[in-house]
N, C-alpha and C positions, 0 to 999 in steps of 0.2 A: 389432069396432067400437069397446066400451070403449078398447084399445090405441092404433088409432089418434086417439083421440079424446085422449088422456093425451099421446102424443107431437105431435098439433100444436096441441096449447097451450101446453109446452115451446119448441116451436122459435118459436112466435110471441111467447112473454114475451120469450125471449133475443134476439129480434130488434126488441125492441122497450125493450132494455137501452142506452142510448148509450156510446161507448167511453168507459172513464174511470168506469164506473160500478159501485158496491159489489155485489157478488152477492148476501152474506148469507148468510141458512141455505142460500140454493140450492146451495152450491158445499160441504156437508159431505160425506161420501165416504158413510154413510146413509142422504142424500137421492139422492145419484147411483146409490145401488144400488136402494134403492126404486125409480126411473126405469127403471129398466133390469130390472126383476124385474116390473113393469107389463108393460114392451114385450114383453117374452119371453113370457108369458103371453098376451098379446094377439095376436101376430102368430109364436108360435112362434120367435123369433129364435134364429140359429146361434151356437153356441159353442165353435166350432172355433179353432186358430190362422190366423190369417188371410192368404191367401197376398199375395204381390206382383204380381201379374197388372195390377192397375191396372186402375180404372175405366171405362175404354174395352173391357177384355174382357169387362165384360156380366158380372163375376164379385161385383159388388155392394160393393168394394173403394173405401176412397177415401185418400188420403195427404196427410198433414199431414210439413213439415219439421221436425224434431226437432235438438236437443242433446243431447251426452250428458259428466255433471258428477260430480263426486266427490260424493258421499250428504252429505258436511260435510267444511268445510276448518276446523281445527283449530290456533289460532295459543297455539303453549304458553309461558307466563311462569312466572319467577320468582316463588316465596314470599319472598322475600327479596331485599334489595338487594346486589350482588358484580358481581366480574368473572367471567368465563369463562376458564379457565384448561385447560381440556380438553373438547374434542368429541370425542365417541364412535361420530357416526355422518353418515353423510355423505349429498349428496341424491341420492335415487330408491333409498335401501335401504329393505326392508318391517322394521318395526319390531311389535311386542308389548305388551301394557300391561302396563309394569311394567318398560320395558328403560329402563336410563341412555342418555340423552340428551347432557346436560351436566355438568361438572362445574366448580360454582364454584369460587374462592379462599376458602377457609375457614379460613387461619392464624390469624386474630382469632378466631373463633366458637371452633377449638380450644384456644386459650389460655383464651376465656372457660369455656370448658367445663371444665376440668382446674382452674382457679381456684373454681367453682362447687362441683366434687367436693371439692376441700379442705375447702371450709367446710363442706360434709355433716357431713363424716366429723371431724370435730374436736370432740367430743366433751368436752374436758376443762371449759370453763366450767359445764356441765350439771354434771357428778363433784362438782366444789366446791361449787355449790349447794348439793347433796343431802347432803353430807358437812356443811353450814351447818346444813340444813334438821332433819336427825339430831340435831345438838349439843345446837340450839337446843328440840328433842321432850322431848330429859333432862332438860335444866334446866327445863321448862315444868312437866315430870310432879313433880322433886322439890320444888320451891317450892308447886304443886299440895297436896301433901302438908304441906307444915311451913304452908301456909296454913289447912286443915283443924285444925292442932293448933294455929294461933294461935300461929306462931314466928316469922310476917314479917308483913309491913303487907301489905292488898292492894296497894297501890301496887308493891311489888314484884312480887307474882306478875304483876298487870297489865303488867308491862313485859316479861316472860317469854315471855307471851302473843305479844303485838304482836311479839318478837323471831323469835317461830317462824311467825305468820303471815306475815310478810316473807320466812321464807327458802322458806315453802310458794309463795309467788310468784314468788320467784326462778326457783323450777326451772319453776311454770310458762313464764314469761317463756323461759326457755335452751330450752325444749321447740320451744315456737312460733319461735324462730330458725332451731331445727335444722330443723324441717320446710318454713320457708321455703327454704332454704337450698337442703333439697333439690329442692323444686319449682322454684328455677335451675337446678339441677344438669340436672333434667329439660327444661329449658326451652334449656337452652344446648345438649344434647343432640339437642332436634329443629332447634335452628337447621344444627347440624354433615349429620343426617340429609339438611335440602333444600337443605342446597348442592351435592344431587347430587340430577337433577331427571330423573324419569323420565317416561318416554309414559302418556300418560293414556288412551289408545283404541291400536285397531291402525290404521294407516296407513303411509305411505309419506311420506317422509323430504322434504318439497320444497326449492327452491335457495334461497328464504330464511332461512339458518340462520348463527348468530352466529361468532364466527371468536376463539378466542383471544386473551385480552385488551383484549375489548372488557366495556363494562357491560351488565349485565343488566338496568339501571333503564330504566322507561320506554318498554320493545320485546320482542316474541315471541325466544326463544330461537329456536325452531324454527315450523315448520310440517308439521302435517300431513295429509296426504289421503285422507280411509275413502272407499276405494274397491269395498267390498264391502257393499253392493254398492251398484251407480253409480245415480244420479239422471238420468232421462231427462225432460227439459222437451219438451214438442209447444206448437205454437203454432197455436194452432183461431182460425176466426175466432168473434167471438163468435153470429151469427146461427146458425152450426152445433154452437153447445155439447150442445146437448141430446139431437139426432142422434148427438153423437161420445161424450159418455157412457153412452148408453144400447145404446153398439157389446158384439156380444157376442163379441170378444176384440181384443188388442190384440200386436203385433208390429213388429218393428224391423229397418230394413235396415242394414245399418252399411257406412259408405264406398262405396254405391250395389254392396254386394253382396246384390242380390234371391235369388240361390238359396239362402242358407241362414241365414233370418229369426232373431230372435231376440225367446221371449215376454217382455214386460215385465207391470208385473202395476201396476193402478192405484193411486195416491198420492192424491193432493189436485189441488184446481186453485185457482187465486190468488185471489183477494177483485176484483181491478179487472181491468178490462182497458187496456190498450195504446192510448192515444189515438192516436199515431201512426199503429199499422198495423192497429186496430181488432182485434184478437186478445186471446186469451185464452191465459195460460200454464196445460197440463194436468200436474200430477208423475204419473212410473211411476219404481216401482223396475225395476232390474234385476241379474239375477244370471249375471253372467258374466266370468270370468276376465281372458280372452284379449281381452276390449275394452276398448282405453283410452281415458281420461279426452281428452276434446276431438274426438272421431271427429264427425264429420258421419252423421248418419242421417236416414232418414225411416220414419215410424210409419204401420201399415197399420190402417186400422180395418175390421172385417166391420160387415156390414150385413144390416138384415131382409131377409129375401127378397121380392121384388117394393118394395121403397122406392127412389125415386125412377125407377121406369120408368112406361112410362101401361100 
């Protein structure tokens, strides 16, 4: 009694939801399990995979049309502004994270980069310094001395001073150049690194892909499609949301082939529904190879035992 009493107050909110209207918490994947961990409990409900017989066979079955989508399409850009100067791969290849893609023009970034290392490694202004820096220590230390004995004016020792505290700055100063120097060195380094632009995810390689000698400012080098595993859209109407989440399993015919279903395993469902055609969008993952992206399907949902017969 509690069960049925949980699920037709469900189907009566959702029917009482107008298209075009925000779900809210109702549509967390939480609340849909709560729902459906209610029905079970209350009416025992099956959790089989659920067959395609269709609802006229009295098998408690009902079918909702489906799509079926790449999990994310993946539009890959440029760290940097170039041309494209070589493609590595071409569309409808499966790709890796971490395989070249693209490869820009990078003749400037190289020059910058080998100009950057020069100034690293150049060393010699620093040397002078320190060899300033030394002189100016001697003569500090022996005026120091005949200053003690009252053989020179402070004035001189004081100029001593001030003569080795500037060459103590000096080398700081050539210190802090060098290490700027090198952090170009470094920087022109990672420029050289991305102008070869590898896949970010695993996917499949789509026909939108850049062509030799074109820019890479302003547009996806590539496109890619995680197709592992795929995104199956159902389209519920909204009055039967509640009935169709609280289904205990969920299955897939692909291209009107009912003998050998396929399980999808529940995702989310959208925040609005469909003014148009008053529906609700449901996600299910799916895991399987051998289905491609665009197939037409339809989604079988089971049902409590004795719902909807008198």
């Amino acid at each position: 009694m509690q069960g049925a009493t949980i699920r037709g107050w469900l189907i009566c909110a959702m029917m009482a939801v107008p298209a075009g209207a925000a779900l809210g918490q109702s549509t967390s994947r939480a609340d849909f399990e709560a729902r459906a961990q209610a029905l079970q409990s209350g009416e025992g409900m099956a959790t089989s995979t659920p067959s395609f017989a269709g609802p006229r066979a009295g098998l408690g079955v009902t079918e909702f049309n489906c799509t079926i989508r790449p999990l994310r399409v993946v539009e890959v850009a440029a760290q940097i502004n170039g041309v494209a100067e070589t493609v590595l791969v071409r569309p409808g290849q499966q790709v890796r994270v971490g395989d070249p893609l693209v490869e820009l023009d990078s003749e400037m970034t190289r020059a910058d980069l080998r100009l950057a290392e020069a100034r690293a490694a150049n060393t010699a202004t620093l040397e002078a310094a320190r060899i300033r820096q030394a002189g100016a220590a001697e003569r500090e230390a022996r005026l120091k001395t005949a200053l003690e004995r009252r053989a020179i004016s402070p004035a001189e020792y004081e100029s001593a001073a001030l003569e080795l505290a500037m060459a103590e700055a000096d080398i700081l100063r050539e210190e802090q150049a060098l290490d700027m120097a090198r952090l170009e060195a470094d920087r022109a380094q990672l420029l050289v690194e991305k102008a070869r632009v590898l896949a970010p995810v695993d996917g499949v390689v789509g026909e939108d892909l850049i062509d030799p000698g074109e820019s890479a400012s302003g547009r996806p080098l590539a496109t890619l499609y995680v197709n592992q595993p795929l995104r199956v859209e159902a389209f519920v109407p909204a009055a039967a949301l509640a009935g169709f989440v609280g289904a205990g399993g969920y299955a897939i015919a692909v291209n009107d082939d009912r003998a050998a279903p396929y399980p999808v395993t529940f995702d989310y469902a959208a925040q609005l529904a469909d003014i148009a055609s008053g529906t609700i969008s449901v996600f299910f993952t799916l895991e399987a190879p051998d289905v491609l992206p665009g197939s037409k399907c339809q989604i079988s949902v089971s049902r409590a035992p004795g719902e909807g017969t008198q």
